[in-house]
N, C-alpha and C positions, 0 to 999 in steps of 0.2 A: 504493500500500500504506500502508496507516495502524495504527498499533502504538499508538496514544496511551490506547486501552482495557487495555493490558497484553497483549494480543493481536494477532495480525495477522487486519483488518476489513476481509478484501474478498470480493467474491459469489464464489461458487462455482458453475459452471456446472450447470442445471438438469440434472436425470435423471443427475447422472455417479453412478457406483460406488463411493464415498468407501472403504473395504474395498480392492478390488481398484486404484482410482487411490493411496491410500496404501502399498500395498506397489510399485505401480513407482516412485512416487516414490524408494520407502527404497534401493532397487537403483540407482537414477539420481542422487540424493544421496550414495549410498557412507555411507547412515544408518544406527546401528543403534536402534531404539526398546527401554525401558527402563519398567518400569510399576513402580509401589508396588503392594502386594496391597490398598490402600482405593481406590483407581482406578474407576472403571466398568465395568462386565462388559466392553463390547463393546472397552473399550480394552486390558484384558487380554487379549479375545479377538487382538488383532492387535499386540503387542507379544511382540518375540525374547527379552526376560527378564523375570520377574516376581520380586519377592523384597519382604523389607523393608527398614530403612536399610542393617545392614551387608552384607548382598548387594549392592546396587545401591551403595554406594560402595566395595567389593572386586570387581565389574563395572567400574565405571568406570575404575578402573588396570588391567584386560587387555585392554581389546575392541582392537581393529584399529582399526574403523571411525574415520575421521577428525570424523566428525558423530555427533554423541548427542542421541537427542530424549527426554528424561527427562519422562517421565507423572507427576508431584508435586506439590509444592511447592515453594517458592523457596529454601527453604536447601539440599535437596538438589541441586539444579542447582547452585547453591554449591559442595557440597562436590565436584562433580563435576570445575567446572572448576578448584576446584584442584588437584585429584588431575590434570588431563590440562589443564595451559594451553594447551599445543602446539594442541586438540582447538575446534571451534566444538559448545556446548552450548546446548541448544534446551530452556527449559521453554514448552510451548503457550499456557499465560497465568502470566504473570507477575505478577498479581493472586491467585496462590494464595498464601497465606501461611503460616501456624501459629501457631495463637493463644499458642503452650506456646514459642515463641522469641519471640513479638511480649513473652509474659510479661516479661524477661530485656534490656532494654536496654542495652548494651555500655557505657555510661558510668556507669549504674546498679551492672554486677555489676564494673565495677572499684573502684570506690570502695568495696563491698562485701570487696572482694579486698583492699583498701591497708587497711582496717578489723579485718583478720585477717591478718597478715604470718607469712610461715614455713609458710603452709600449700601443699601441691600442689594443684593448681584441676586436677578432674576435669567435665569440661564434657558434655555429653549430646549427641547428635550432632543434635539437634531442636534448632538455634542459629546464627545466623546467622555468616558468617564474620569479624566482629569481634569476635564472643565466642570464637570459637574461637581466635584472634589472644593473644587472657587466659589461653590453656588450657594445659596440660601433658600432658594426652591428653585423649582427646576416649574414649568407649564410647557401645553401643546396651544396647536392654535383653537384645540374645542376649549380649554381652561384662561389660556393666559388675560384676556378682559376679564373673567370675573376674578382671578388671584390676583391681579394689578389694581381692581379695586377694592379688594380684602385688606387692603395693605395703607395704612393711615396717608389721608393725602398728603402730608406735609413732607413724608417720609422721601427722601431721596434715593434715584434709583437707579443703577444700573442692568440694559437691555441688554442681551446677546444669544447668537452672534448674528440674528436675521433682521440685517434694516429693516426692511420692509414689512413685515410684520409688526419690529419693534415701533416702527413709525407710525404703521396702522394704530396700534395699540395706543400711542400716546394722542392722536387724531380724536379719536372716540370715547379715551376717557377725559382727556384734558391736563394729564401728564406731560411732564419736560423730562421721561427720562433720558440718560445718557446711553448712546445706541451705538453699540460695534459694529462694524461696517463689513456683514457676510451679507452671501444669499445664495442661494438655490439656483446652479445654472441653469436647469429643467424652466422654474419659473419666472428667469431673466429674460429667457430666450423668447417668450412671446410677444408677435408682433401685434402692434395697436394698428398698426396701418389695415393688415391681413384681417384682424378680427369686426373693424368698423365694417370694412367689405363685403366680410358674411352676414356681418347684420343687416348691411342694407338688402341682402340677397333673402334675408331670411326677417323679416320685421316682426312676424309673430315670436319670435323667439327669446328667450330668457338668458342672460348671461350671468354664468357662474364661475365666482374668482376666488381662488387662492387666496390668502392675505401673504403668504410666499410673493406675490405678484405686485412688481412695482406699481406707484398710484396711477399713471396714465389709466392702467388696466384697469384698478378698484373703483375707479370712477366712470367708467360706464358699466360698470357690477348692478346687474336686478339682484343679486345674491352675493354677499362676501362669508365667506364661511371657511373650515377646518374639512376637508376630506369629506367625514362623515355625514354635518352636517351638509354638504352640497348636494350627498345623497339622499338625504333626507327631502329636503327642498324639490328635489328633484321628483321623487317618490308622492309628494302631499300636494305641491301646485299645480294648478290646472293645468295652463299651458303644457301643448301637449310638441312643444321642440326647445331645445337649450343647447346654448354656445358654452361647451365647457373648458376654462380656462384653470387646469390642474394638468397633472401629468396622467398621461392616456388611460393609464390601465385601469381606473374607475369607471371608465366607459363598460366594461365588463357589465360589474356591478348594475349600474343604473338600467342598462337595456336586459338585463336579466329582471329586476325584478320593474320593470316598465317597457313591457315588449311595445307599446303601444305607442310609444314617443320615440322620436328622435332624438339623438345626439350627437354632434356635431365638435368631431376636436380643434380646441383654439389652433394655430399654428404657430410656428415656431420662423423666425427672422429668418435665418439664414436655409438653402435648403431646398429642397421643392417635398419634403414629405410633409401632409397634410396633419401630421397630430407631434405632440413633443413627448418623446419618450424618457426614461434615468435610464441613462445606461448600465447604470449600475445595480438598481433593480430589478432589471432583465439580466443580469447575470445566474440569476438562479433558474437551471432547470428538471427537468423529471429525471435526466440522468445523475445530478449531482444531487437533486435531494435521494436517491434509489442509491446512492454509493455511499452518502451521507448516513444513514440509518442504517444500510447494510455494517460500515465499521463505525458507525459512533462520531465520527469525525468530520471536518475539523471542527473541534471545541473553541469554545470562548472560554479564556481564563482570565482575570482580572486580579491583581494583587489585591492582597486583603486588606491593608491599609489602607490604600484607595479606596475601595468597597465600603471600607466601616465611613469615610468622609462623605461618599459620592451619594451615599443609601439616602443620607438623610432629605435633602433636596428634594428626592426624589417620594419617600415619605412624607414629606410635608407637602408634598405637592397633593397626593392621593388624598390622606387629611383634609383639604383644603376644598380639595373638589368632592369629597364625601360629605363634609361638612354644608356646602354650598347646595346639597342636591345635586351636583353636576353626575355623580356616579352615586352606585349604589352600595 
């Protein structure tokens, strides 16, 4: 077995059933599989949970299962195994990244943070577990408006590492916090020019934004929301067509459970493909999760020191949005 790709690279036996062999695997590991809603159809097709960050890190502290194969990126499997160290966590290739934590280097946003003393450092949960280690709570974009205003307004504050979110955030509460300067290639790359277009081509239709998404974009938003919520929106309003301004693979999602609507992926600036994909997301497939669960591997390990700093953040987050109603 060879892991040196960030994956486990070994053949897989001609004609087997990758589907039906990964689910006896999951049953014979005592695994449970876990997808992001940007994942690949066919991986959401075969994965026991779908959500976005804060679902799949409010998953990761109930399930039973002593093995988690987290379908993501690598900060998620992060925050996984810190929520459940007791737990062996499986991201399938650990060459997935995010370019919106890669932004935000952990020696970088401290010095940042010693630059601005006395402030509470609210850290975006798209960060890897040293920055969250700097954090004071950690939110997603379903949490972070209502944890930004749990928080005394007088209180001074540090955002990271998502501009555009964090400027969202300070737009709609009427905060001045202090905002690190990452973002989200996936939801940089969308073009305002290309999506005015499809509107005027499509007028009945509803546009749904990312708060990832610089403000050109959030301002012509019928919908500004977190993933889930977009789904939701998507699911409960009439309109029966929507310009979705997120990364593609929720398209999945929404015309699965709204076969009856349209939807329509924003594009991306540069290009001639019609939707904007992570490529990093799409890293993961039926073969490396089926090799994944076959050995176990590769694991997410995270030092414990780190862990015992990064947990909390991320507990007072769950706290916070428990407490708010926001989860249950």
């Amino acid at each position: 077995m060879n892991v040196d790709k960030g994956y486990v690279d070994a053949p897989i036996p001609e004609g087997v059933d990758l589907k039906e062999e990964i689910k006896r695997l999951k049953k014979e590991k005592h695994a449970v599989i876990m997808a992001h809603y940007y994942q690949r159809e066919e991986i959401q097709e075969i994965a026991d949970y779908i959500g976005d960050s804060l679902a799949l890190a409010q998953l990761a502290a109930k399930v039973e299962e002593p093995v988690i194969i987290l379908c993501g990126v690598h900060f998620m499997g992060e925050t996984a195994k810190i929520l459940c160290p007791e737990k062996t966590v499986i991201v399938p290739d650990l060459s997935a990244g995010c370019s919106l934590a890669d932004s935000c280097p952990a020696d970088d946003f401290k010095q940042f943070i010693k630059e601005n003393p006395g402030h509470t450092v609210v850290s975006y949960v798209n960060t890897t577990a040293a920055v969250k280690a700097l954090t004071d709570v950690v939110v997603t974009s379903s949490n972070a408006k209502q944890i930004v205003d749990s928080l005394p307004k007088d209180e001074k504050i540090i955002f990271g590492p998502d501009r555009n979110l964090g400027n969202y955030i300070n737009s709609i509460t009427g905060r001045s916090m202090k905002v690190w300067d990452g973002a989200c290639h996936v939801h940089e790359q969308f073009s305002i020019e290309k999506i005015m277009k499809l509107k005027e081509e499509n007028e009945d239709a509803k546009v749904l934004v990312h708060p990832e998404c610089p403000k050109p974009i959030r301002l012509i938003a019928d919908k500004i929301g977190s993933t889930q919520a977009l789904l939701n929106y998507a699911i409960e309003n009439e309109s029966k067509k929507f310009i979705v301004c997120t990364e593609s693979g929720i398209l999945f999602q929404m015309q699965k459970q709204c076969p009856e609507k349209t939807f329509i992926p924003a594009p991306p600036e540069d290009g001639t493909c019609a939707c904007n994909e992570c490529n990093f997301m799409k890293m993961i497939t039926l073969e490396k999760l089926y090799n994944s669960l076959k050995y176990l591997a590769p694991e997410i390990e995270v030092d414990e020191k780190l862990a015992k700093k990064a947990i909390k953040p991320v507990k007072r987050m769950l706290k916070i949005s428990k407490d708010l109603g926001i989860i249950k």
